[in-house]
RODO-2510 file (C-alpha; in nm, 4 decimals, decimal comma):
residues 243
     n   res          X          Y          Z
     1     x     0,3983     0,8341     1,8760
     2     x     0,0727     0,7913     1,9701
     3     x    -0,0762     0,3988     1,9125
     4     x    -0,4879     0,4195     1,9467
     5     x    -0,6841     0,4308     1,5654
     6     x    -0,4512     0,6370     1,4729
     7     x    -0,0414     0,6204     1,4556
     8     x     0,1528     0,9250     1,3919
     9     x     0,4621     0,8783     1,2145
    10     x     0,7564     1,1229     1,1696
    11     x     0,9332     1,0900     0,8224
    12     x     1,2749     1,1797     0,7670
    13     x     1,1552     1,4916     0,5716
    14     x     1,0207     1,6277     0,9075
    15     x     0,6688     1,6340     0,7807
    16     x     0,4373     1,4207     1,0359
    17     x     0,2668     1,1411     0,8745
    18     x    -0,0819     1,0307     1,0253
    19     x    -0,1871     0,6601     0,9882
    20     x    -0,5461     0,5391     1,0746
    21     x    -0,5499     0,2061     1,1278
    22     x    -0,7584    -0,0613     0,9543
    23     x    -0,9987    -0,2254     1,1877
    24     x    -1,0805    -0,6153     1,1911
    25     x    -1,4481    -0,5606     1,0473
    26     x    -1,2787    -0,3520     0,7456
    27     x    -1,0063    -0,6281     0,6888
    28     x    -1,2276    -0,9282     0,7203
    29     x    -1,4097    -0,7457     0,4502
    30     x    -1,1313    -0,7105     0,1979
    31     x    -1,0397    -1,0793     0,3192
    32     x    -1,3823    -1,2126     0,1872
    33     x    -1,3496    -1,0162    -0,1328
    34     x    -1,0185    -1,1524    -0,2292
    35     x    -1,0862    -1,4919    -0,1541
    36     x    -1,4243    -1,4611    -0,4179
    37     x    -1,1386    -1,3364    -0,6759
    38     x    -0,8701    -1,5763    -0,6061
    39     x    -1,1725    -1,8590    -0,6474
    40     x    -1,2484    -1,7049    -0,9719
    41     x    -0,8838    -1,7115    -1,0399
    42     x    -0,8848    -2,0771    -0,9496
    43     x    -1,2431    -2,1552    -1,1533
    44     x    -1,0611    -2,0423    -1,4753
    45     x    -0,7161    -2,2512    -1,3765
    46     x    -0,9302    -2,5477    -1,3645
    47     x    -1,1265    -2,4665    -1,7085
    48     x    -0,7446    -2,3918    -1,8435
    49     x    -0,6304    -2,7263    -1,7757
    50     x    -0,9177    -2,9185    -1,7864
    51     x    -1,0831    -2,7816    -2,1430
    52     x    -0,7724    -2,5977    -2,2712
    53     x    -0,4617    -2,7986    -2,1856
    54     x    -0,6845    -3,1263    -2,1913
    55     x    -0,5961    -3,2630    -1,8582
    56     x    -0,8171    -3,4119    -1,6248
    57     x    -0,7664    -3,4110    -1,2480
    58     x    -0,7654    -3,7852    -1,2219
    59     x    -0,5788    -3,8961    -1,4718
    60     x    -0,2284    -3,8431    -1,3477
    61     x     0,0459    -3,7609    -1,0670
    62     x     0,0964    -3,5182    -1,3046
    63     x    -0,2191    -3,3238    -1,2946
    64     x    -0,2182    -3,3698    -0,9073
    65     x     0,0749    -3,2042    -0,8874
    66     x    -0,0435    -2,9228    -1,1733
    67     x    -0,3522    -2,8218    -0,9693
    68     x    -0,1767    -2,8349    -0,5962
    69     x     0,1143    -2,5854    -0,7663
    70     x    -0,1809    -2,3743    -0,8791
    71     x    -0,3701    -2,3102    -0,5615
    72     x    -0,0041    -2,2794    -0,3746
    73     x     0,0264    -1,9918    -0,6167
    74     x    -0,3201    -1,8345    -0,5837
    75     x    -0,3549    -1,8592    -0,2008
    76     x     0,0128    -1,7482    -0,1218
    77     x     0,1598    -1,5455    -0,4545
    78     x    -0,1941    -1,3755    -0,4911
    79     x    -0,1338    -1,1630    -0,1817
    80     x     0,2430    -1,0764    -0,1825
    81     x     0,2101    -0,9716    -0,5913
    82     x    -0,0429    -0,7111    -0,5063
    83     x     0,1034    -0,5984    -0,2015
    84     x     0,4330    -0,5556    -0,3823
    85     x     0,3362    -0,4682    -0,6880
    86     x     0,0209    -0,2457    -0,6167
    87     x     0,1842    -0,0506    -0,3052
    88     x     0,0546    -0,2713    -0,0220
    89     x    -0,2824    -0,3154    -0,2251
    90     x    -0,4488    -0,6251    -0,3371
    91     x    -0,8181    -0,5859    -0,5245
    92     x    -1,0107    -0,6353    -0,1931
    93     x    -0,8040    -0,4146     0,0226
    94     x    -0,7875    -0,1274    -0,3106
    95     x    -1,1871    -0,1313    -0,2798
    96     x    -1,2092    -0,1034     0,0596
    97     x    -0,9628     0,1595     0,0983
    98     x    -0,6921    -0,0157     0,2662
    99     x    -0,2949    -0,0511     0,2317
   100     x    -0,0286    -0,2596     0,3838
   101     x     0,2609    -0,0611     0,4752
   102     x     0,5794    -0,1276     0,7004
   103     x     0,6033     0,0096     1,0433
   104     x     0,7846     0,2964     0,9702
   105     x     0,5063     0,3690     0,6978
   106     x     0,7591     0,2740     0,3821
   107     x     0,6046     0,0626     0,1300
   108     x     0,6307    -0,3148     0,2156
   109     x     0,9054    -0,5636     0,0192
   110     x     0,8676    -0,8795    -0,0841
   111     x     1,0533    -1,0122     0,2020
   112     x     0,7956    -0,8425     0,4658
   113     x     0,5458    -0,9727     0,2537
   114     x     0,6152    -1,2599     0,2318
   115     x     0,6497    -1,3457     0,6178
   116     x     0,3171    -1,2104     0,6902
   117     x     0,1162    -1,4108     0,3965
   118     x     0,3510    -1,7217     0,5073
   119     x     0,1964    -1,7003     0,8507
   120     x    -0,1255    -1,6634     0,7415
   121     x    -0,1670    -2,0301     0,7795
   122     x    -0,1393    -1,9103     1,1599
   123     x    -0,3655    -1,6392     1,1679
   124     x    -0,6436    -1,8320     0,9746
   125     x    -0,6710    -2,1105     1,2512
   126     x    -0,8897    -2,3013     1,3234
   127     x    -1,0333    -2,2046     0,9589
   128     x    -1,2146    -1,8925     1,0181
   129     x    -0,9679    -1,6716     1,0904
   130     x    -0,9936    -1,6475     1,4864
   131     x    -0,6694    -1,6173     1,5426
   132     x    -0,6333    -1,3580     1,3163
   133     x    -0,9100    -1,1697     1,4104
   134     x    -0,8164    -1,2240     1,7718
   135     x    -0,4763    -1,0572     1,7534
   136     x    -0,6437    -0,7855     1,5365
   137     x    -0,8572    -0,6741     1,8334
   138     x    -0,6248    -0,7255     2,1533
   139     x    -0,2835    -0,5570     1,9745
   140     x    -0,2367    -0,2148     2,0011
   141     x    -0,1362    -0,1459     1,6637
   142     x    -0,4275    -0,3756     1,5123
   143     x    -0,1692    -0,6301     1,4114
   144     x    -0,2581    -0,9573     1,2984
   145     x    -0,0370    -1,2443     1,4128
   146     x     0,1668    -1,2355     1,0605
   147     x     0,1946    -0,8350     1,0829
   148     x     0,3570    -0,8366     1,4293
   149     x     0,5980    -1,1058     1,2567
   150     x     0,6838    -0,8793     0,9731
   151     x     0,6435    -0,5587     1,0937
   152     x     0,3735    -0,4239     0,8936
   153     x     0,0707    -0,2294     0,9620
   154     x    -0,2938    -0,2064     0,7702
   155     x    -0,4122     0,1525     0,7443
   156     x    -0,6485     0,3164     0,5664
   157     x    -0,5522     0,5194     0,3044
   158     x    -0,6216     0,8650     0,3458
   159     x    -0,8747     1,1025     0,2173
   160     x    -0,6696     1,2757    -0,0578
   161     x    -0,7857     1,6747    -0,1180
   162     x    -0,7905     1,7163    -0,4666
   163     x    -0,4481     1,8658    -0,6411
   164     x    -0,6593     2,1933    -0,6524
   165     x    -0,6982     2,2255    -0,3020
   166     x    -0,3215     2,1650    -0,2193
   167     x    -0,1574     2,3575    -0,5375
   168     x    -0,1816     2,7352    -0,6450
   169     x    -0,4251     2,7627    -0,9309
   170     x    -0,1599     2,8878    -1,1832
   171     x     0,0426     2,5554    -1,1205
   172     x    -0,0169     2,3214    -1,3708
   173     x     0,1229     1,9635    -1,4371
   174     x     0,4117     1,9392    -1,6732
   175     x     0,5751     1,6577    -1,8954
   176     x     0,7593     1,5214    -1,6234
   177     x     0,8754     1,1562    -1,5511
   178     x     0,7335     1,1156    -1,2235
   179     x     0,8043     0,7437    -1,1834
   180     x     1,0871     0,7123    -0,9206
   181     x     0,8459     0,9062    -0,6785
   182     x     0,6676     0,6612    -0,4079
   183     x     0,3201     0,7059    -0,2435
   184     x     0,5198     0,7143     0,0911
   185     x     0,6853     1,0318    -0,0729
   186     x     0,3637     1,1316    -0,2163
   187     x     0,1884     1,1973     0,1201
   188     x     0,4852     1,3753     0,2424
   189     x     0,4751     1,6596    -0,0749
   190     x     0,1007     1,6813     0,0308
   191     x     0,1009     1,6749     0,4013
   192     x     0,2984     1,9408     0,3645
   193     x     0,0874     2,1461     0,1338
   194     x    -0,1789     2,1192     0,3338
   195     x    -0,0193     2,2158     0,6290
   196     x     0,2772     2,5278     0,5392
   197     x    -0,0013     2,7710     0,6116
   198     x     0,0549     2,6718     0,9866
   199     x     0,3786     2,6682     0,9583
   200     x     0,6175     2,9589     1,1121
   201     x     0,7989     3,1120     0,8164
   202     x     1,1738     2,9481     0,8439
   203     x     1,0253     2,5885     0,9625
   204     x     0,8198     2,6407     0,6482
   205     x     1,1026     2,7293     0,4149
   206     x     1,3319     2,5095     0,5601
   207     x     1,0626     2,1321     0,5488
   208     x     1,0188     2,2988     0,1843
   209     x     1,3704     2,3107     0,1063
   210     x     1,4889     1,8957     0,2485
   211     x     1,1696     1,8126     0,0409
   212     x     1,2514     1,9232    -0,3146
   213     x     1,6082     1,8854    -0,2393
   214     x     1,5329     1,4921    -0,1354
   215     x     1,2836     1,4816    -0,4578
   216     x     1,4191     1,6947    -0,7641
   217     x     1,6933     1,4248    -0,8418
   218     x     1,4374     1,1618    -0,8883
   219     x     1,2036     1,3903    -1,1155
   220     x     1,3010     1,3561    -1,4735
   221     x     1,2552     1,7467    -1,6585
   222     x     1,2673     1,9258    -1,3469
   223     x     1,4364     2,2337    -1,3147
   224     x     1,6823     2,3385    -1,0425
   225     x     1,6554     2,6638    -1,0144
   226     x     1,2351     2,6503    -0,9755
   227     x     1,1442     2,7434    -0,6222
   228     x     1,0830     2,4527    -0,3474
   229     x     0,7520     2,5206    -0,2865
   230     x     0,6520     2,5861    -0,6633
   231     x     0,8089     2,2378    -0,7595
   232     x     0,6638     2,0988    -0,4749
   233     x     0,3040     2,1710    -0,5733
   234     x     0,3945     2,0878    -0,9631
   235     x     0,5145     1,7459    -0,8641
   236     x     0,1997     1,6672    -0,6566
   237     x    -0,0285     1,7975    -0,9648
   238     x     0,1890     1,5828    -1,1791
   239     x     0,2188     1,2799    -0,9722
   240     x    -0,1847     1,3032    -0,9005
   241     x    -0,2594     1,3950    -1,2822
   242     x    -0,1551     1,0198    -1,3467
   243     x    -0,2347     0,7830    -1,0856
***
């Protein structure tokens, strides 16, 4: 592997995977623009319990303990929803291109999630993030202090050719049930695509056969007997066709 912008990654499929790594002016970025939506989130909590729910800040333990539960949520479940839900995206990092992945490129869990928003409260010392920004710069692997604890990486989410670049013009998507395929496997079916013609002719039969072999199970209407390559490009129109 090579650790500089970018971070080459070899799957199990045999198809290398090429990361380029977010860089601490792109994350502070998508940091600003989810804390503007989590205080927007928070604005309408307030009107909700103020105006809605009829409670008033001061009036009780009660309330105190109402609006400290809500921000808990906000500021800590705000980040490891999206990034578990959303594959490593929340709504600043989705608009600025970026994604949260493990070391090894797989999606993130909660559990990795969770450890890197939970030391967030490290990384955003002494309140404007220099910590976090520090560690961003001096690691090698643009890791703030909370990705080096979980093992996760911020890339930027690569310039996708569109399906009609990467798939035969006679392939077209089909009624399939797509959903047990990952992004992770995603990028595999179309780094490959984009990169058979390069390919000597039995490395090229052979990456196309683990592929669809690893990926036909999980595709709901596929048939067996379709060639590897063939299903390979239908999945990839099919898969793209609905994200």
């Amino acid at each position: 592997m090579v650790f500089e912008d970018r971070l080459t990654i070899d799957t199990p499929e045999g198809v290398p995977l090429e990361l380029t790594l977010a860089g601490v002016g792109s994350r502070f970025t998508s940091a600003l623009l989810d804390y503007l939506f989590q205080t927007i989130i928070l604005v309408a909590l307030v009107l909700v319990l103020r105006f809605g729910v009829g409670i008033d800040q001061g009036s009780s333990g009660v309330a105190a303990a109402l609006w400290a539960l809500g921000f808990f949520v906000v500021f800590w479940g705000y980040d490891v929803a999206f990034e578990v839900l959303n594959s490593g995206r929340t709504p600043g990092k989705a608009l600025n291109g970026l994604r949260v992945v493990r070391e090894s490129g797989a999606p993130v869990t909660f559990g990795t999630s969770a450890v890197r928003n939970v030391i967030r409260i490290i990384d955003i010392l002494p309140g404007t993030y220099l910590v976090g920004m520090v560690s961003i710069v001096v690691t090698r692997r643009n890791q703030r202090v909370g990705d080096l604890a979980a093992g996760t990486l911020v890339i930027r989410e690569p310039r996708r050719l569109p399906p009609e670049v990467l798939v035969s013009p006679s392939v077209q998507a089909q009624a399939w049930d797509t959903s047990a395929i990952g992004q992770e496997e995603l990028d595999a079916v179309a780094a490959f695509l984009a990169r058979r013609g390069d390919l000597a002719a039995g490395a090229r039969i052979q990456i196309a056969a683990e592929l669809a072999g690893r990926l036909r199970t999980k595709v709901g209407g596929a048939i067996a007997s379709e060639g590897d390559e063939t299903f390979l490009e239908r999945l990839l129109a099919t898969k793209r066709g609905r994200l």
